[in-house]
Every structure is written in structure tokens, then in C-alpha cells.
C-alpha positions, 0 to 999 in steps of 0.5 A: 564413881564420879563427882556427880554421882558422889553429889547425888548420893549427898541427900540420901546420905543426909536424910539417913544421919537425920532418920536415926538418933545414933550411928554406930559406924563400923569401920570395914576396911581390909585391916579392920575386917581381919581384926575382927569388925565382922564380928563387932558389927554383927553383935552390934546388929543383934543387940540393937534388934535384941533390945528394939532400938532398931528405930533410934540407932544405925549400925552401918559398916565404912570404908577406912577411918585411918588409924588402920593399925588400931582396928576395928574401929567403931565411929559413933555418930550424936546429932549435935554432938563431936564424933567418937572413934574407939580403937581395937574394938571386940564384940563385947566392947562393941555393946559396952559402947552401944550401952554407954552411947545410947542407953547412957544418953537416955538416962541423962536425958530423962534425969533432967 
């Protein structure tokens, strides 16, 4: 890929971190894959679907995050707020993240 196609995909890149309110970044490297991300990102899919937050929260797969020998790894991405890599990440993991992210957030949020 060259530079001027990497800068042509830069608003597409940027209109979709603005569409959702949440990213749940699957890492998909060869390392994470034969950890199991396949699995986390499915279960990740199908509880958003399950619970309807298709409209609020991305689950996408990533190329390599670093941390290999750690995976799957699972970036969370807030609008306004620092990133969030968790390591050795199950399926089951996979949705306690999603429930403590987004859920967690639309608690505090209607708190105030």
C-alpha cells in the first residue's frame, strides 16, 4: 500500500471512530489468532447484536498491537478518553470488558 492510498483511507478511518460511541478493537495477528481472537471477536459480535448496541459500539479486528506473547488482545477505544489494551483475552473476558466499558459508562452517565 502506498503513502497516498494510507492518506485516502484517513477520513474514512475518521468518520468511522466518530459513527460509534465505543471500539472494541480485536487484535488479529497471526499470534492473537492462534490464541483464540477469533473466538473473543465473535462472542464480542454476538453479544452486541444480542443486546442492540449495534448503533453505539464497533467490533472490529486490527493488524498487531505488540504485546504478541500476551494475546488476544482487545484495544478499547472512548471518544475523549485514553485507550485500553487487555491481555489474554477469552470469550467470556471478551464480554465482561464490553459489559464494564459500555454498560458501565451508561450507568455513570445516567447517575449524574
Amino acid at each position: 500500500m502506498t503513502d497516498e492510498e494510507l492518506r485516502g483511507m484517513t477520513p474514512n478511518e475518521i468518520d468511522t471512530r466518530e459513527q460509534f460511541r465505543f471500539r472494541l478493537l480485536v487484535c488479529h495477528s497471526s499470534p492473537c489468532r492462534s490464541a483464540g481472537a477469533e473466538a473473543v471477536y465473535e462472542a464480542l459480535v454476538q453479544t452486541v447484536k444480542e443486546r442492540c448496541l449495534d448503533a453505539d459500539v464497533e467490533v472490529a479486528c486490527i493488524g498487531c498491537t505488540a504485546f504478541c506473547t500476551d494475546g488476544p488482545l482487545v484495544k478499547v477505544c472512548v471518544p475523549g478518553m485514553e485507550d485500553v489494551i487487555y491481555k489474554q483475552v477469552t470469550p467470556e473476558l471478551g464480554i465482561q470488558i464490553l459489559e464494564e466499558h459500555v454498560l458501565g459508562y451508561e450507568r455513570k452517565s445516567t447517575q449524574r
